[in-house]
C-alpha positions in Angstrom: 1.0 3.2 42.2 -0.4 2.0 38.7 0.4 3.6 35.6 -1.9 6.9 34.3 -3.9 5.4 31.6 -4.6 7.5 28.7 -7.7 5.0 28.2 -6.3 4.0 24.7 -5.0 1.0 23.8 -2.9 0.4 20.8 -4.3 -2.0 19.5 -7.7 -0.6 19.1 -6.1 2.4 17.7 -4.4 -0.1 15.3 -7.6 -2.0 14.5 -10.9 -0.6 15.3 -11.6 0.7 12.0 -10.2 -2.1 10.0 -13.1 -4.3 11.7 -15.5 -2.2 9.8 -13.4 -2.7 6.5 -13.1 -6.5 6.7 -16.9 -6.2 7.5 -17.5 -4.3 3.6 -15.3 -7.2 2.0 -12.8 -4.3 1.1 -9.9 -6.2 2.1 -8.9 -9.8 3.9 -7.4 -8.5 6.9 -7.1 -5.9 9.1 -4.3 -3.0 8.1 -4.1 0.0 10.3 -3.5 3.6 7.7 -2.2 6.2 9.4 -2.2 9.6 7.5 -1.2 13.3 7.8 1.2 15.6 6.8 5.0 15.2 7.1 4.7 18.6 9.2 2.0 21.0 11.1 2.1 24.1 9.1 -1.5 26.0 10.3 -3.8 25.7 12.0 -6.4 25.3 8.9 -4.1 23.0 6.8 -4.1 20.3 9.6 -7.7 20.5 10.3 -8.3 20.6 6.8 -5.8 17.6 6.0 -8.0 15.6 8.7 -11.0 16.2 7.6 -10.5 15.2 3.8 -8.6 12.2 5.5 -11.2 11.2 7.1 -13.6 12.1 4.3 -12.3 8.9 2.8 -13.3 6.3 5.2 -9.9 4.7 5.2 -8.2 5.9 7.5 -7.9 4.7 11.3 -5.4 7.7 13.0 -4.1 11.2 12.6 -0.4 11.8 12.0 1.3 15.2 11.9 4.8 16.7 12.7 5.4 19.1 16.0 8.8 18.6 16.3 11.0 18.2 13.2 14.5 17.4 13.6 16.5 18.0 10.3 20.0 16.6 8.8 21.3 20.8 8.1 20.7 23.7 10.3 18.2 26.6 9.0 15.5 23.7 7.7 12.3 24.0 9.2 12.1 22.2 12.0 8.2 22.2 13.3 5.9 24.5 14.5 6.6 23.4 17.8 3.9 23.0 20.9 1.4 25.8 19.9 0.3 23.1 16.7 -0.3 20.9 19.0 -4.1 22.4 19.8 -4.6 22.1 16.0 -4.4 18.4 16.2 -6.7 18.7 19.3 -8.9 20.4 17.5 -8.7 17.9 14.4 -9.7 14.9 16.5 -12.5 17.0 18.0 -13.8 17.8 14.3 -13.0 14.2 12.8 -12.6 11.3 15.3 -9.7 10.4 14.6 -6.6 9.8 17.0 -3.5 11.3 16.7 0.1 10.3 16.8 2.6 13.2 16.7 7.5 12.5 16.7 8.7 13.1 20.4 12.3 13.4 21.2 12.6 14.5 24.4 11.3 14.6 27.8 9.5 18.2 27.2 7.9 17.4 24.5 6.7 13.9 25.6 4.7 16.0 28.7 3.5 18.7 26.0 2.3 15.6 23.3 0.4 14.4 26.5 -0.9 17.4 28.0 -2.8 18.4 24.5 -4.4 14.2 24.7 -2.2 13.1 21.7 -3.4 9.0 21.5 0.1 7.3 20.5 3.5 8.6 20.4 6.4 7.7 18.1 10.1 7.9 18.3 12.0 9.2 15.1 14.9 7.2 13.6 17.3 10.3 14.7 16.2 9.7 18.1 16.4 6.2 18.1 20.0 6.2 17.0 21.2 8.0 20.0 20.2 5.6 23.6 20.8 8.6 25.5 17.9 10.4 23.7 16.0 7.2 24.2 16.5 7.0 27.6 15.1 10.8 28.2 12.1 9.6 26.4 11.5 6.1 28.6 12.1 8.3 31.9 9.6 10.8 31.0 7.4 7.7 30.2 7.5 6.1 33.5 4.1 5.9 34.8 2.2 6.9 32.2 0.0 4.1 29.9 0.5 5.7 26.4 1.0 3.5 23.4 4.5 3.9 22.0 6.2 3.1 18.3 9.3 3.4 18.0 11.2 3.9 14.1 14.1 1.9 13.2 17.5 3.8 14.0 18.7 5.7 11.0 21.7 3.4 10.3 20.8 -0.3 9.6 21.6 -1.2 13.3 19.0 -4.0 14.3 20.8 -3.6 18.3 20.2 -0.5 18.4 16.3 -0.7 17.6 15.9 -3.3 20.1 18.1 -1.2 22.6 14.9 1.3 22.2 12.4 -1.3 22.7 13.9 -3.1 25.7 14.5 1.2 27.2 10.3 1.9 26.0 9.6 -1.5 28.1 11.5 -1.3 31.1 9.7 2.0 31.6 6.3 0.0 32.3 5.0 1.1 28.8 3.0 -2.1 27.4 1.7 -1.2 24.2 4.9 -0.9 21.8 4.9 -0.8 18.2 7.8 -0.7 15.7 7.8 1.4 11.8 10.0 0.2 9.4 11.3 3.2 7.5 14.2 2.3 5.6 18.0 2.7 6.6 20.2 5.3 5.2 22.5 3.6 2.3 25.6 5.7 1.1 25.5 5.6 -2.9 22.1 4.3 -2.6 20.1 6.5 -5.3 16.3 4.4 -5.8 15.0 5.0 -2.8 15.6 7.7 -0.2 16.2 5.5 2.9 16.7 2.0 1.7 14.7 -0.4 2.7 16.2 -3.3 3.4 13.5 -5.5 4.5 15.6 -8.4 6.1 16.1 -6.0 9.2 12.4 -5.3 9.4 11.8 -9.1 9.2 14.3 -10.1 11.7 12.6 -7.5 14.4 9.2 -9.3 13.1 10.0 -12.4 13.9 12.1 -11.2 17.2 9.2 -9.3 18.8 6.4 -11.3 17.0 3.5 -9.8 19.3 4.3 -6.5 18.6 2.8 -4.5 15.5 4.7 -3.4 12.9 4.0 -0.4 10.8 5.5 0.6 7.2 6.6 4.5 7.1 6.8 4.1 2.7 7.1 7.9 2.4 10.2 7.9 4.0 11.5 4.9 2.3 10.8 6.4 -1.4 10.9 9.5 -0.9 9.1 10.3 -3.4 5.5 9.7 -4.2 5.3 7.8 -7.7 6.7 4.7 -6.2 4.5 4.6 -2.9 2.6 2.1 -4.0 5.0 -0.2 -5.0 6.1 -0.3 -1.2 2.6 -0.1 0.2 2.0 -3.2 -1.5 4.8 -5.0 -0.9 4.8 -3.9 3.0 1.0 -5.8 2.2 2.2 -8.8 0.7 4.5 -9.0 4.1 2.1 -9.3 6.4 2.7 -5.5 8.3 -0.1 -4.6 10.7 -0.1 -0.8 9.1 1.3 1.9 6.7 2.1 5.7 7.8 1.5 7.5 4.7 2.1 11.7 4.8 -1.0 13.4 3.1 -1.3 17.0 2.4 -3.2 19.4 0.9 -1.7 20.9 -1.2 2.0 18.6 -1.7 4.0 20.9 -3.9 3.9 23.5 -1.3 4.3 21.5 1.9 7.2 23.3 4.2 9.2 19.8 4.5 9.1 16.7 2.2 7.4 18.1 -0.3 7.9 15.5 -3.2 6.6 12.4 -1.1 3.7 13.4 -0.1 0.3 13.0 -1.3 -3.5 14.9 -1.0 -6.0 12.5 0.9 -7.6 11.7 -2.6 -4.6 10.2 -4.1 -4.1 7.9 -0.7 -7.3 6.8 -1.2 -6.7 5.8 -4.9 -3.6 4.2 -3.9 -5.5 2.5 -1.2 -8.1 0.8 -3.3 -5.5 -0.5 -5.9 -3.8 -2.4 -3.6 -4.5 -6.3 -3.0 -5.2 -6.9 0.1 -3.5 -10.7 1.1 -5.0 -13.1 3.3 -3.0 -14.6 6.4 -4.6 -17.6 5.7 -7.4 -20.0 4.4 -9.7 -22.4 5.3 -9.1 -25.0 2.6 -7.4 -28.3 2.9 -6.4 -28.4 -0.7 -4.4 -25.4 -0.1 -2.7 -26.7 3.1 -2.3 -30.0 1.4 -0.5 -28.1 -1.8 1.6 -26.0 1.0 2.7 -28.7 2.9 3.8 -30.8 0.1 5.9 -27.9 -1.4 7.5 -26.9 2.3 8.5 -30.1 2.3 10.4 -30.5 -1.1 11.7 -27.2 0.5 13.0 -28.6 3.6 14.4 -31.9 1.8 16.6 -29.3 -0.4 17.5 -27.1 2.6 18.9 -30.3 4.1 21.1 -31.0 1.0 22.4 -27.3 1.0 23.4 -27.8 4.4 25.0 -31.0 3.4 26.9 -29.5 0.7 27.6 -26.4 2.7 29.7 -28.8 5.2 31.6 -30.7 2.7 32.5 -27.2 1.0 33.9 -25.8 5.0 36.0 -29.4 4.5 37.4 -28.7 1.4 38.3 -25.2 2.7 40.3 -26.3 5.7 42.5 -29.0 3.4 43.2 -25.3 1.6 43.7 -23.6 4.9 46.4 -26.4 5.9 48.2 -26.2 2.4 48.1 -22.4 3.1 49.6 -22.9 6.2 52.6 -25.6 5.4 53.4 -22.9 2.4 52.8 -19.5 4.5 50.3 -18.7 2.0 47.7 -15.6 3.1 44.0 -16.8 3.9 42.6 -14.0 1.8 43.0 -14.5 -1.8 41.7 -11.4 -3.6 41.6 -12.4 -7.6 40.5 -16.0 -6.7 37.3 -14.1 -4.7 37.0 -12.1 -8.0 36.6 -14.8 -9.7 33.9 -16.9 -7.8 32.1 -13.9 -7.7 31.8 -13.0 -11.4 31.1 -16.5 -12.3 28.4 -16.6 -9.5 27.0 -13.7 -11.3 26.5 -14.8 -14.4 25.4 -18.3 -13.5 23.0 -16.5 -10.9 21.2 -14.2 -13.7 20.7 -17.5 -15.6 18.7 -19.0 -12.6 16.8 -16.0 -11.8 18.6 -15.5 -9.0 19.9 -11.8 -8.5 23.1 -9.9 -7.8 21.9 -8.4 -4.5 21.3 -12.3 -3.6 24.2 -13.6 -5.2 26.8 -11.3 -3.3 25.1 -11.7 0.3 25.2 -15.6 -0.5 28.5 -16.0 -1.4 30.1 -13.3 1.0 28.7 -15.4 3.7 30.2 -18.4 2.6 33.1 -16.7 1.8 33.4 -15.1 5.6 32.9 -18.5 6.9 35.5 -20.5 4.9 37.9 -18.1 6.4 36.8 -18.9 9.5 37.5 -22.4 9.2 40.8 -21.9 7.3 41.6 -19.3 10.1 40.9 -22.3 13.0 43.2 -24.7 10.9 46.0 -21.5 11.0 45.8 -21.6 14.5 46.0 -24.9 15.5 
């Protein structure tokens, strides 16, 4: 028996009103915005929300929180199923379609039941396959586009655990949002974001859209636009934004949320990038520099294997002498040096210390292979 169609697909949902956009010349390429607040309070303050949102021609679906799941008990956690009619009644009014958290199998058939278009899985959810799982079964049979968020934890496995449970439900249409990774100590951003996991699930699930949750990321809204811009300048297919109106007094996430007038500012301030160009003096200027890049990623690679040589001559010293592999103040060392140097180049600490701990994990594991032979 085929899947129930919900007669939306998520790329249309993701696209249709970036067609009419690209078609004003207000930006290169098409970016889905989804918008709404972080949580369904009433009745009128969702409808409301929507209706300014839409008032702004920019944005392309309707986000809002049923269901909230919090870090501490005695939070608010949602309005629960009675706010879903408010969203109903929101897409009536404005258009738009709507997106709403689910986390379990309930609340899958309740999103569904009151015609919510897309449906997302939260990072809490995500974390926990078990929870996943409830929400793929629950799935099965229905043809509802599906995002899923990036685990709490920066766990790449785990995010594609949920995609590979989402698929082998029969849903199709799967999206992913980036939205940062909890960081203990971490005090810029309120999830970090740590965009090397976002780009490897890019490049791992190519054909599948990938949203930017910034909100959640910052955590606060006077950097927004630094990430909404940068999430740009990446190549994302969308950004999931929370609007309300009236911030200061929303019931959850008060300082990272924005009214529908200040998206909009933020939205015309950003540069919107071009995938590409139709000019062969650009491609001819590309190609000559990716090649100068490739001859100098051929050296490093070079030098890289001559420095794993010189590292197991160490490894067999070490072992002659019963000398430990792990040599604390000599790894001190490189590492300040490398800092210093590095700031000199332009090249930073973050950089600098993922560079060399990965050269310094794989020397041991060639003086480790020499200690065992």
């Amino acid at each position: 028996m085929p899947p129930e169609s919900r007669g939306v697909t998520l790329q249309t949902n993701l696209y249709y009103a970036n067609n009419r956009r690209n078609s004003k010349g207000s930006s290169s390429k098409g970016m889905a915005i989804i918008s709404g607040p972080c949580s369904a309070e009433t009745e009128e303050q969702v409808v409301q929300t929507a209706q300014r949102l839409a008032a702004t021609g920019k944005i392309d679906m309707l986000r809002a929180g049923i269901w909230k799941p919090r870090t501490k008990p005695g939070m608010f956690e949602g309005i629960g199923a009675k706010g879903l009619p408010w969203l109903q009644q929101a897409k009536k009014l404005t258009g738009l379609p709507t997106t709403v958290e689910v986390a379990t199998g309930k609340q899958v058939q309740d999103a569904l039941t009151f015609d919510v278009d897309v449906l997302w899985i939260g990072a809490r959810t995500t974390v926990n396959p078990f929870s996943v799982q409830e929400v793929a079964d629950a799935l099965r049979g229905i043809d509802v586009p599906v995002m899923i968020k990036n685990p709490v934890n920066p766990d790449m496995e785990l995010w594609s655990g949920a995609v590979e449970r989402v698929a082998r439900a029969g849903i199709k249409q799967i999206g992913l949002i980036h939205r940062g990774f909890s960081s203990y100590g971490n005090t810029e951003y309120r999830n970090a974001p740590m965009w090397h996991i976002a780009i490897d699930m890019k490049l791992k699930y190519p054909g599948m859209p990938m949203i930017n949750d910034p909100s959640h990321i910052c955590g606060r809204r006077d950097i927004l636009l630094e990430i909404m811009q940068k999430a740009v300048d990446l190549d994302y297919d969308g950004l999931m934004v929370e609007s309300h109106i009236d911030p200061d007094k929303a019931w959850s996430d008060a300082k990272q949320q924005v009214t529908p007038e200040q998206l909009k500012e933020m939205l015309d301030k950003i540069i919107w990038r071009k995938e590409d160009i139709n000019s062969e003096e650009y491609h001819a200027a590309l190609e000559k520099l990716r090649q100068q890049i490739n001859h100098l990623d051929d050296e490093l690679m070079q030098i890289l294997s001559q420095r794993m040589k010189i590292a197991e001559q160490i490894g067999q010293y070490k072992k002659e002498n019963n000398i430990t592999i792990l040599q604390t103040n000599r790894w001190n060392e490189i590492i300040e040096k490398a800092f210093a140097k590095g700031e000199k180049n332009g090249l930073s600490k973050e950089f600098i210390m993922k560079y060399f701990d990965a050269v310094h994990m794989e020397s041991i594991n060639h003086q480790k292979k020499v200690m065992d032979s």
